[in-house]
C-alpha positions as a Markdown table, in Angstrom:
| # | Residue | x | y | z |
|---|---|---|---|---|
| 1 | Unk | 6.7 | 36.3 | 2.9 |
| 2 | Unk | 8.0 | 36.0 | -1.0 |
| 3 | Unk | 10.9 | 34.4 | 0.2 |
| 4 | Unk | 9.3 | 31.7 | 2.2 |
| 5 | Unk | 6.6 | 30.9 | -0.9 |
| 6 | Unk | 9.0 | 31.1 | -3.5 |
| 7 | Unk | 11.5 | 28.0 | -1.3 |
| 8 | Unk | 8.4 | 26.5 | -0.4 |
| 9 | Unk | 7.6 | 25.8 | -4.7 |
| 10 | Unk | 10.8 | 24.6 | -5.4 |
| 11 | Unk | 10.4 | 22.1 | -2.7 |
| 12 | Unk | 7.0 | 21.0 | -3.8 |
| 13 | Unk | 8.0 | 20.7 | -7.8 |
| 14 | Unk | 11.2 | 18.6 | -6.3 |
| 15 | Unk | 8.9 | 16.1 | -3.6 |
| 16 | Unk | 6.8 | 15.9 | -7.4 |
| 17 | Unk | 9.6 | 14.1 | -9.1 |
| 18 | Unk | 10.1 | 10.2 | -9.2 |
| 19 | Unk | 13.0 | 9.9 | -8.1 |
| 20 | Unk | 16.2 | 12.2 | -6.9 |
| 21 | Unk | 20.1 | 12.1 | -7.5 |
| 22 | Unk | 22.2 | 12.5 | -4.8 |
| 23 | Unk | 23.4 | 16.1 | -6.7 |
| 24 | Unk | 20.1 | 16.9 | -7.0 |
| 25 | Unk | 19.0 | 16.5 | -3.3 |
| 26 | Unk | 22.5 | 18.4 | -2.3 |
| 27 | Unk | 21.1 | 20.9 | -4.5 |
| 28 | Unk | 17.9 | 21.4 | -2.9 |
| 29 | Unk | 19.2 | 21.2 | 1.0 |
| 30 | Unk | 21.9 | 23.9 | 0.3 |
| 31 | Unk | 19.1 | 26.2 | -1.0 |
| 32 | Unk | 16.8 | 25.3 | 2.1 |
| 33 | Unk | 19.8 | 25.8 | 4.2 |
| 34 | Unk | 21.0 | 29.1 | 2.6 |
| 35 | Unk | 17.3 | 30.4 | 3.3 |
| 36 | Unk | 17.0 | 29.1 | 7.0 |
| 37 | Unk | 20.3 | 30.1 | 7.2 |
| 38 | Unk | 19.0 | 33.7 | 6.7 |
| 39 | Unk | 16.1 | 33.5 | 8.1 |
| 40 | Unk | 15.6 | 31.8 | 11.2 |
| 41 | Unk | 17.8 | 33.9 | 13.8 |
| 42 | Unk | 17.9 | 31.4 | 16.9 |
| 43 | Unk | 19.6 | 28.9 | 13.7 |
| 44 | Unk | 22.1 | 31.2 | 12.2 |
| 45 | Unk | 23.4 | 31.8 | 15.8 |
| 46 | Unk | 24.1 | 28.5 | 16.4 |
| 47 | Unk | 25.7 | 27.9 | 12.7 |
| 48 | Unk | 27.6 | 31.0 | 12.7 |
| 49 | Unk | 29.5 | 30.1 | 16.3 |
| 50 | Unk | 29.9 | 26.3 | 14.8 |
| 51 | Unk | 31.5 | 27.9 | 11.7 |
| 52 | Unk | 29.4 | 26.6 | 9.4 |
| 53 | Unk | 28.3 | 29.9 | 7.0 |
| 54 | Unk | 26.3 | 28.8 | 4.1 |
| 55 | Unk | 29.6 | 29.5 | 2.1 |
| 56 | Unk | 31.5 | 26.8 | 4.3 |
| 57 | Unk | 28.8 | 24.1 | 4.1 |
| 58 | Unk | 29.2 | 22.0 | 0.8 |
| 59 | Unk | 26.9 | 18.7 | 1.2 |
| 60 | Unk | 23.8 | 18.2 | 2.9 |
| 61 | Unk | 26.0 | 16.1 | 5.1 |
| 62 | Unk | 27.5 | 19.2 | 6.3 |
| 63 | Unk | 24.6 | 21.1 | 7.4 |
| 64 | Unk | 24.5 | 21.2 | 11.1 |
| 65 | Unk | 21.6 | 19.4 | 12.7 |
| 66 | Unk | 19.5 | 20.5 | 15.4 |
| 67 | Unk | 18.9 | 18.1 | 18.4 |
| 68 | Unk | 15.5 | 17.4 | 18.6 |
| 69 | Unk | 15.2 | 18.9 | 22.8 |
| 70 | Unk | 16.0 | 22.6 | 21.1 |
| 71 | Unk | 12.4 | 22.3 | 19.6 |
| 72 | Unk | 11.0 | 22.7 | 23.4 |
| 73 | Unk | 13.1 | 25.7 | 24.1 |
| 74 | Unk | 13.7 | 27.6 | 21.2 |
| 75 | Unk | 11.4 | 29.1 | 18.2 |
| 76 | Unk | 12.6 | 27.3 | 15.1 |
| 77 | Unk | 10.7 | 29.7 | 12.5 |
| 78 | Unk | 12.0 | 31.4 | 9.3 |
| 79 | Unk | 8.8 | 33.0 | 9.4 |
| 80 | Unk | 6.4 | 35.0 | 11.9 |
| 81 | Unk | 5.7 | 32.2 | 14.2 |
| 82 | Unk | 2.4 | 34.0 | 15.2 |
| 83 | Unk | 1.4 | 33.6 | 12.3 |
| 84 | Unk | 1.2 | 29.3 | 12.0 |
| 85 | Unk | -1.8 | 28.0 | 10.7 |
| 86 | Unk | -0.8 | 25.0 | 12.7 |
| 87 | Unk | 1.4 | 24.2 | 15.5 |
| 88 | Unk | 2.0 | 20.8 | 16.2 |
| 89 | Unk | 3.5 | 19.6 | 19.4 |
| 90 | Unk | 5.1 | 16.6 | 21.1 |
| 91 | Unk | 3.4 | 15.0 | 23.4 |
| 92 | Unk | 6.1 | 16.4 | 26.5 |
| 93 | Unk | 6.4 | 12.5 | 28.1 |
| 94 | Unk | 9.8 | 13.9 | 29.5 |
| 95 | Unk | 9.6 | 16.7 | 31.8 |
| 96 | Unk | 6.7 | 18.0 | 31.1 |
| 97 | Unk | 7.7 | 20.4 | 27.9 |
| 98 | Unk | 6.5 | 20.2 | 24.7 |
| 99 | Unk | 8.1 | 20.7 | 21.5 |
| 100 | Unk | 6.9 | 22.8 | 19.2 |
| 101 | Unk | 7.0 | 23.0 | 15.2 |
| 102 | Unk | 5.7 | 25.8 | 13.8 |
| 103 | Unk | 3.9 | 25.5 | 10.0 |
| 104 | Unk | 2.9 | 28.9 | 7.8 |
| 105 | Unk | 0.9 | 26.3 | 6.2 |
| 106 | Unk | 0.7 | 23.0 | 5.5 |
| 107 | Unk | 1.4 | 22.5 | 1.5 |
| 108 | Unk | 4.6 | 20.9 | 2.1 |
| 109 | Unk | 3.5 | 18.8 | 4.8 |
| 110 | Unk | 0.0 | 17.3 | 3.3 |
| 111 | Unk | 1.9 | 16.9 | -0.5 |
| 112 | Unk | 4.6 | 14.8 | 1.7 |
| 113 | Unk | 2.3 | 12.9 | 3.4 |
| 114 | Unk | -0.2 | 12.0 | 0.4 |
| 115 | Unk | 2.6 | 11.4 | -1.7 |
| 116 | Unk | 4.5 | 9.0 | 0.6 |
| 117 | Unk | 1.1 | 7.1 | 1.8 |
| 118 | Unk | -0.1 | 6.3 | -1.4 |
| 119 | Unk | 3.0 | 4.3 | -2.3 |
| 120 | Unk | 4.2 | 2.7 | 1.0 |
| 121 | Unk | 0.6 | 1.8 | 2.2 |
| 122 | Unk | -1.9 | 2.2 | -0.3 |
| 123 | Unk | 0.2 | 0.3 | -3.4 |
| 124 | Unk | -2.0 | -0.1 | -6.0 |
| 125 | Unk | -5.2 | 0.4 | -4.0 |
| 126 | Unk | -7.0 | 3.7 | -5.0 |
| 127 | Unk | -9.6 | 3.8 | -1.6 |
| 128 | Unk | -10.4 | 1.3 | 1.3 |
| 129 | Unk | -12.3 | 1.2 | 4.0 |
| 130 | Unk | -11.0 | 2.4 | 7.2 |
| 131 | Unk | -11.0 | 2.5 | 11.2 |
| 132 | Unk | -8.9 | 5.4 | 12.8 |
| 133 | Unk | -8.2 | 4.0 | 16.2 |
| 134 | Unk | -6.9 | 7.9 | 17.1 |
| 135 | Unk | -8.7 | 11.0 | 17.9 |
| 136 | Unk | -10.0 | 13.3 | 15.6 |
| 137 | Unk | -8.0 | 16.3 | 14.7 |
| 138 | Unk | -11.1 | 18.6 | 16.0 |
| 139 | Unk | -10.5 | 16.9 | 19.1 |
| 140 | Unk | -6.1 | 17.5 | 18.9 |
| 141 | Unk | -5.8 | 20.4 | 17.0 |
| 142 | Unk | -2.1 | 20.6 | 17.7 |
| 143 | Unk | -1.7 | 16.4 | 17.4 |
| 144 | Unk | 0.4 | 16.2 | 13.6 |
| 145 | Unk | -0.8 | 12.5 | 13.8 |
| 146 | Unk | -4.2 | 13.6 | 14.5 |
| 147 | Unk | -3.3 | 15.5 | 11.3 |
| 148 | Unk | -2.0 | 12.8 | 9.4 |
| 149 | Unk | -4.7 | 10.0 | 9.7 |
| 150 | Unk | -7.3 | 13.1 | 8.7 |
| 151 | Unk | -5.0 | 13.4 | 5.3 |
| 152 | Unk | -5.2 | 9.6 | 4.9 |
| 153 | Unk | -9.0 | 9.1 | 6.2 |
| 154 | Unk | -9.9 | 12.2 | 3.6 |
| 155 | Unk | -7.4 | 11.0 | 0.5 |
| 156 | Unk | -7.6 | 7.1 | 0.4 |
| 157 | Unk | -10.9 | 6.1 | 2.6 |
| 158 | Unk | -13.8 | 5.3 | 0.9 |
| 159 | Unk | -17.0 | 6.8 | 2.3 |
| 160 | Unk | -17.9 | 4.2 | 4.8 |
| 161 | Unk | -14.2 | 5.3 | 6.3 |
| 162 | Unk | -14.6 | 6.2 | 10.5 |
| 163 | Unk | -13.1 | 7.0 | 13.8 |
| 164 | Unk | -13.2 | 4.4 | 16.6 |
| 165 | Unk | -12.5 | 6.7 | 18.9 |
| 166 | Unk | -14.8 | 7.8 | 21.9 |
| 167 | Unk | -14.6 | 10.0 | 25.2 |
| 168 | Unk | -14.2 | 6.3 | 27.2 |
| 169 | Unk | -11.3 | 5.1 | 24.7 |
| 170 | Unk | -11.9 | 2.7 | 21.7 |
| 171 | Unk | -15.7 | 2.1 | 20.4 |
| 172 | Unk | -15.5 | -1.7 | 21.1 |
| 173 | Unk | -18.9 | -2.1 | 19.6 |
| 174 | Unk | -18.5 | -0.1 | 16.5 |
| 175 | Unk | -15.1 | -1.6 | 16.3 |
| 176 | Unk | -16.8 | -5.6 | 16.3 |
| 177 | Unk | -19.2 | -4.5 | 13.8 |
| 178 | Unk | -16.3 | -2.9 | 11.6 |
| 179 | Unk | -14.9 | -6.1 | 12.0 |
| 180 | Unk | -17.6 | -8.6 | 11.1 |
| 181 | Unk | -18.6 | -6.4 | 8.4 |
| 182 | Unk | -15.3 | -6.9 | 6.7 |
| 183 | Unk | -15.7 | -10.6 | 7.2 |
| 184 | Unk | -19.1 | -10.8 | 6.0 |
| 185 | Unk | -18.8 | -8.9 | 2.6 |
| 186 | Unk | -15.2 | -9.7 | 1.5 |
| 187 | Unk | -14.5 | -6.0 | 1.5 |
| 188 | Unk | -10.3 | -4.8 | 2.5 |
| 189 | Unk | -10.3 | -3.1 | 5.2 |
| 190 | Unk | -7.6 | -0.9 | 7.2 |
| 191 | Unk | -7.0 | -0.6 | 10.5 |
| 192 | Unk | -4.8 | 2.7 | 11.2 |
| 193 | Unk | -3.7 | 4.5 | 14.5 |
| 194 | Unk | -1.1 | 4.5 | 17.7 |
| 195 | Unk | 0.4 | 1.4 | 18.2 |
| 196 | Unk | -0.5 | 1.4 | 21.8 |
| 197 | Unk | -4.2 | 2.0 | 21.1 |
| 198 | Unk | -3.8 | -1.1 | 19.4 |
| 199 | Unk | -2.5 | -2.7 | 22.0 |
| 200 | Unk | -5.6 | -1.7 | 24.2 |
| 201 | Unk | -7.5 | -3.3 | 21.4 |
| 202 | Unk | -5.6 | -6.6 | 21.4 |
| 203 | Unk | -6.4 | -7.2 | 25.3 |
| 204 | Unk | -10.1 | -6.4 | 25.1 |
| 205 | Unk | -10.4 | -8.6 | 22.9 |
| 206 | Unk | -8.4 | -11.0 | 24.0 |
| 207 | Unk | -10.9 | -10.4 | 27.3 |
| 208 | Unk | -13.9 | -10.9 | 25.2 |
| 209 | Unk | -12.7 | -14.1 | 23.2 |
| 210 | Unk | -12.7 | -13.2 | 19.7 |
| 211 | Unk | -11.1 | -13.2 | 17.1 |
| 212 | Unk | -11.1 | -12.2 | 13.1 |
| 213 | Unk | -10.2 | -13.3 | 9.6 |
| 214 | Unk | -10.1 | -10.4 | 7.7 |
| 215 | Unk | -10.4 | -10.7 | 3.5 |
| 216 | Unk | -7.4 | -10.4 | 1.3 |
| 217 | Unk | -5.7 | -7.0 | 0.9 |
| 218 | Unk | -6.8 | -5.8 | 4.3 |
| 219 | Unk | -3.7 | -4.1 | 6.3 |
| 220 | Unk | -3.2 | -2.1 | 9.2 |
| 221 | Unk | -0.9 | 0.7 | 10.4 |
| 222 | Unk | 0.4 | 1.4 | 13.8 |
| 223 | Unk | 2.8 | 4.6 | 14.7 |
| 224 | Unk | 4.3 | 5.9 | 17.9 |
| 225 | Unk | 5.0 | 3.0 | 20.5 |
| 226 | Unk | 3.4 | 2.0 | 23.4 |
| 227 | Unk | 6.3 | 2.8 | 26.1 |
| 228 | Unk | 3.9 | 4.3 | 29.3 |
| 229 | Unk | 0.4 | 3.8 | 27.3 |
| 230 | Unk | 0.1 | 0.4 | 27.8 |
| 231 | Unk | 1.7 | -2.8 | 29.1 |
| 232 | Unk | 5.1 | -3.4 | 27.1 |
| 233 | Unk | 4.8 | -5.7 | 24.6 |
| 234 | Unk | 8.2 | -6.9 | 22.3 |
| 235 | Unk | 8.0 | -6.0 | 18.7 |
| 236 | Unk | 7.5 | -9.8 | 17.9 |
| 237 | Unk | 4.8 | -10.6 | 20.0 |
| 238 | Unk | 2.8 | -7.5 | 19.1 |
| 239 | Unk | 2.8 | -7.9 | 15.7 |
| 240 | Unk | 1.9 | -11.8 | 16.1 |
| 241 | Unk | -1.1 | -11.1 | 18.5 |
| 242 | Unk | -2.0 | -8.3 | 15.7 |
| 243 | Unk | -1.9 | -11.0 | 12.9 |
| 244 | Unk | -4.0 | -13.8 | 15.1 |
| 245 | Unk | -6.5 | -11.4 | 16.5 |
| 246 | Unk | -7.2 | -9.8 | 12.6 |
| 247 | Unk | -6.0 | -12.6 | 10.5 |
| 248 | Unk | -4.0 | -10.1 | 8.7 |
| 249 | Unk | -0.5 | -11.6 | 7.6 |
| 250 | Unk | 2.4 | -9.9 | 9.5 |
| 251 | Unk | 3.8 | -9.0 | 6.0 |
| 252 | Unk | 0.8 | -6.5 | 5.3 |
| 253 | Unk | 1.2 | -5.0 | 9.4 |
| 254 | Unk | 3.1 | -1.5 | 8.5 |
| 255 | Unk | 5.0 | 0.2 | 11.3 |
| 256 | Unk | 4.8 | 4.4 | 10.3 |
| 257 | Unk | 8.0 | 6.1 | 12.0 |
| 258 | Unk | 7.6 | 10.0 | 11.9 |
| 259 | Unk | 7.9 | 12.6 | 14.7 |
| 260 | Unk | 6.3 | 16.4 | 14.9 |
| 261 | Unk | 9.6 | 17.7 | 14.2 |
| 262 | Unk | 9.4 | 16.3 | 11.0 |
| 263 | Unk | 7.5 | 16.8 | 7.7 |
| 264 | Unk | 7.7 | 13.2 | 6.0 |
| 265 | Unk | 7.7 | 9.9 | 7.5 |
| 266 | Unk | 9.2 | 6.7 | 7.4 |
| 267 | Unk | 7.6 | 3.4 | 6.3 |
| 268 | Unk | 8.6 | -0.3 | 6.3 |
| 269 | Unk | 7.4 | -2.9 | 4.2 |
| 270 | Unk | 5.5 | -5.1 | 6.8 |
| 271 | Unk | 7.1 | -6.5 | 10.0 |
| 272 | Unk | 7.7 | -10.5 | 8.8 |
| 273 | Unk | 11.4 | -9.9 | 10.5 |
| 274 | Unk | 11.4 | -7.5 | 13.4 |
| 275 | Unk | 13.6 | -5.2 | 13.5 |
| 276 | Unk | 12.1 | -3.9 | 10.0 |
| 277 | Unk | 13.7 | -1.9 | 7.6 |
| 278 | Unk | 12.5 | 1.9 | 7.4 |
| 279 | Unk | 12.9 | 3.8 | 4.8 |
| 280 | Unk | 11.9 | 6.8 | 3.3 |
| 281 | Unk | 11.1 | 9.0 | 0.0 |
| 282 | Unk | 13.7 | 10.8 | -1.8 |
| 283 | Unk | 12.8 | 14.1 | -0.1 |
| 284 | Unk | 14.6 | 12.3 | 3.0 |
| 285 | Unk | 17.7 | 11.4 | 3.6 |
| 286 | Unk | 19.1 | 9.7 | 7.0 |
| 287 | Unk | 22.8 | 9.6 | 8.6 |
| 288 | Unk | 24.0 | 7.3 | 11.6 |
| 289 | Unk | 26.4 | 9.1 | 13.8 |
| 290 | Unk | 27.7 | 9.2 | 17.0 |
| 291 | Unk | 26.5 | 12.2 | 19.0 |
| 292 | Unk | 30.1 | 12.4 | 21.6 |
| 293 | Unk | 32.0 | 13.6 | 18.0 |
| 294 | Unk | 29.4 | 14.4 | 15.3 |
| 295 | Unk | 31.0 | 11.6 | 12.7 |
| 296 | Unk | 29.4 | 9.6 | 10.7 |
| 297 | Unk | 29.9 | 5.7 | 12.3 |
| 298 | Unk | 30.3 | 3.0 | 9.4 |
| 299 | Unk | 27.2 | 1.6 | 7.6 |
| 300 | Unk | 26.7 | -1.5 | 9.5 |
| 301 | Unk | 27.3 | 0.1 | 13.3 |
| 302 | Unk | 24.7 | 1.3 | 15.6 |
| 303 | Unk | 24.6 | 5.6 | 16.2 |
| 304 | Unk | 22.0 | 7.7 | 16.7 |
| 305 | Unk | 20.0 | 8.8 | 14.0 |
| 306 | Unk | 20.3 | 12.3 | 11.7 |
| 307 | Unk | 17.6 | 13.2 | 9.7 |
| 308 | Unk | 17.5 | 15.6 | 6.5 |
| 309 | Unk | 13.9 | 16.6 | 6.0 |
| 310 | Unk | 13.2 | 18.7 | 2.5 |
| 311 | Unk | 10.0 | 18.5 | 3.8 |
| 312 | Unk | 10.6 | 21.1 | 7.1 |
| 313 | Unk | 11.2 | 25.1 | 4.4 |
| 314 | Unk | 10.3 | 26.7 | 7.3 |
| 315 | Unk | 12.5 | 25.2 | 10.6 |
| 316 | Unk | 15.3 | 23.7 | 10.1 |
| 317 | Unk | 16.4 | 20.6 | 7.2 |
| 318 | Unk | 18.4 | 18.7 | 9.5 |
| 319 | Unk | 17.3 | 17.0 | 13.2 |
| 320 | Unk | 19.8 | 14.8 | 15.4 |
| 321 | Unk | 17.1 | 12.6 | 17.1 |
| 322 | Unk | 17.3 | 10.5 | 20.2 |
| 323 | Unk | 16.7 | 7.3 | 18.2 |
| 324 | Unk | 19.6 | 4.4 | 17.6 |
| 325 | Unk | 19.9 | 3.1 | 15.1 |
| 326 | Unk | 21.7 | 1.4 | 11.9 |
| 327 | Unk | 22.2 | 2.2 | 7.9 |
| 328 | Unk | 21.8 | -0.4 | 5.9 |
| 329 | Unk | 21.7 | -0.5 | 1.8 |
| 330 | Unk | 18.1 | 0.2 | 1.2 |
| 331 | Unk | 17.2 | 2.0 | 4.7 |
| 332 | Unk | 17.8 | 1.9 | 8.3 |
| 333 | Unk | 16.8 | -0.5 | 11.5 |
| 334 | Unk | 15.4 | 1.7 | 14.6 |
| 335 | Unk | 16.4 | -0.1 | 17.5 |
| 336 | Unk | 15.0 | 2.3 | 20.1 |
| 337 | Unk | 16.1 | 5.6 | 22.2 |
| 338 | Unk | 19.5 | 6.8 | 23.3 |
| 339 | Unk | 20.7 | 5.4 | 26.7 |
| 340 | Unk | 24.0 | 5.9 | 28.4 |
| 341 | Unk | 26.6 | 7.5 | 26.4 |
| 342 | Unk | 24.7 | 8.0 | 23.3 |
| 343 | Unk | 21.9 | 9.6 | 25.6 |
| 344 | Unk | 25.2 | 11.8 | 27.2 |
| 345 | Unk | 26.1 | 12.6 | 23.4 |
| 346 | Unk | 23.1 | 14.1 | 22.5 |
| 347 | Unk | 22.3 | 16.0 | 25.9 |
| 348 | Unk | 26.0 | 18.0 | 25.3 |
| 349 | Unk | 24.5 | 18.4 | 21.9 |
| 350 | Unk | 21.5 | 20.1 | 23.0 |
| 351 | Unk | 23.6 | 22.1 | 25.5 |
| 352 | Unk | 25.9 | 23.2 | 22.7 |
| 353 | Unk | 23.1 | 24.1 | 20.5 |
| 354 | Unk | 21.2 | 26.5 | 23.0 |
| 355 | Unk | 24.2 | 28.1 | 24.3 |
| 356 | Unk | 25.2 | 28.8 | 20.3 |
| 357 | Unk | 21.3 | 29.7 | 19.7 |
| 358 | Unk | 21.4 | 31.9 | 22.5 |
| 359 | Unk | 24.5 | 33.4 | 21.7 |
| 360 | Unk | 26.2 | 32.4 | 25.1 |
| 361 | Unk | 29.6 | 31.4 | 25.2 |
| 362 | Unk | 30.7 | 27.7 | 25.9 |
């Protein structure tokens, strides 16, 4: 286990810093890489028939990614996976199978997350009132949103802080009091949870008639989508019928972008102009390629989306996702999943990456 604590403090001491040169992140990921490298068998497999040894890999940019589909069939673990103290899983929407990420434990994770929150959502506010409109992480033990809005409820809510949750869906009741509390005593509050439990909110009450002016400072985060929750809703309209119904300006409605396969997430910096830039800390770094040849498309151009996560010591750095999207200067736009030959791109991916994992031959 030596190994794994002593990668797992030189992250930490690097998520610590301000700030992070591109030499210096290069640094890091060829360490990480090394280490899963060695460590994580299924990984080394797949690098080893790709030809890229930790000797041939110069730049983070080189370090083969994983498609995100290998999480559901394959144990990515440089250490006994037995052994997690968590496990988080997707949600298996697609044919039935749920990914799995496997976590030793969760220093990395919780110093990402606190770290990140603080300045993308908190600013300059130390603690504020909030309603989770999630499910406890009693009730989803293996949920690393579930997770997250504990870290954020426990870090940066102030007592009064509570789950709207309930066995039947949202607390409508407790919700309307929330509500007309915050309007009554001129205390910020903050609305948190998955974006389609928010749009549940939005039609009830829309049903019931009401509406809210919440005071000044008051924001609200939403995560995840609403694709088969809830009726579709465009990105415009959502967050307009967010910022009528709470009378919180569209500037101060933060979209979170993360997935379990990840350690850190993505913030943007409200959603005044949809699509919204996301961006991450420098613990993260993002490429836009296209999945049919592995290169790196020009800033500018839509590809799918590579992620290299500093965060993730004990799976693997580096995830091809199915997302599309497109580099700009200060970030990236997300303009939603993979279809036709992008989607075709990243299924020979995954192919190539179990049959390497697995040791087959192409």
């Amino acid at each position: 286990m030596k190994p794994h604590q002593d990668i797992v403090q030189q992250v930490a001491q690097f998520i610590q810093k301000d700030r992070s040169e591109e030499t210096d992140f290069n640094e890091m990921a060829l360490r990480l890489y090394s280490y899963q490298y060695q460590s994580n068998l299924p990984y080394r497999t797949f690098c080893m028939q790709k030809g890229k040894t930790p000797r041939m890999v110069k730049t983070w940019r080189d370090i083969p990614p994983v498609p995100i589909n290998a999480f559901k069939e394959v144990t990515l673990s440089c250490t006994d996976s037995e052994k997690a103290a968590a496990i988080f899983m997707t949600s298996g929407t697609t044919q039935g199978i749920k990914g799995k990420h496997y976590h030793p434990d969760l220093q990395l994770f919780d110093q990402s997350m606190i770290a990140n929150f603080k300045e993308r959502f908190m600013k300059k506010t130390e603690k504020i009132r909030m309603g989770i409109l999630f499910p406890t992480e009693q009730t989803m033990p293996n949920s690393s949103l579930a997770h997250y809005l504990a870290l954020a409820v426990n870090e940066f809510g102030t007592d009064g802080s509570h789950y709207l949750m309930n066995d039947s869906g949202i607390d409508i009741e407790r919700l309307l009091e929330e509500l007309r509390r915050a309007e009554e005593t001129g205390e910020p509050y903050a609305l948190l949870g998955a974006s389609f439990s928010f749009v549940h909110m939005l039609e009830e009450l829309e049903r019931m008639g009401k509406t809210f002016a919440l005071p000044k400072g008051s924001r609200i985060l939403d995560t995840g989508g609403f694709k088969n929750q809830s009726k579709e809703l465009s990105l415009t309209d959502f967050y307009r019928l967010l910022s009528d119904a709470l009378g919180v300006k569209r500037s101060n409605c933060i979209n979170m972008y993360g997935m379990t396969e990840l350690s850190t997430q993505f913030y943007d910096d409200g959603n005044e102009q949809i699509p919204s830039v996301k961006s991450g800390p420098h613990w993260i770094r993002t490429r836009v390629i296209n999945p049919l040849t592995g290169n790196e498309v020009p800033k500018g151009e839509r590809g799918v989306l590579v992620h290299c996560d500093l965060g993730n010591a004990n799976s693997v750095t580096t995830i091809l996702t199915e997302d599309v999207g497109v580099e700009l200067d200060h970030g990236f736009l997300l303009l939603g999943r993979v279809q036709g030959t992008e989607a075709k791109g990243c299924s020979i991916a995954a192919e190539e990456f179990l049959n390497g994992a697995k040791g087959l031959s192409e």
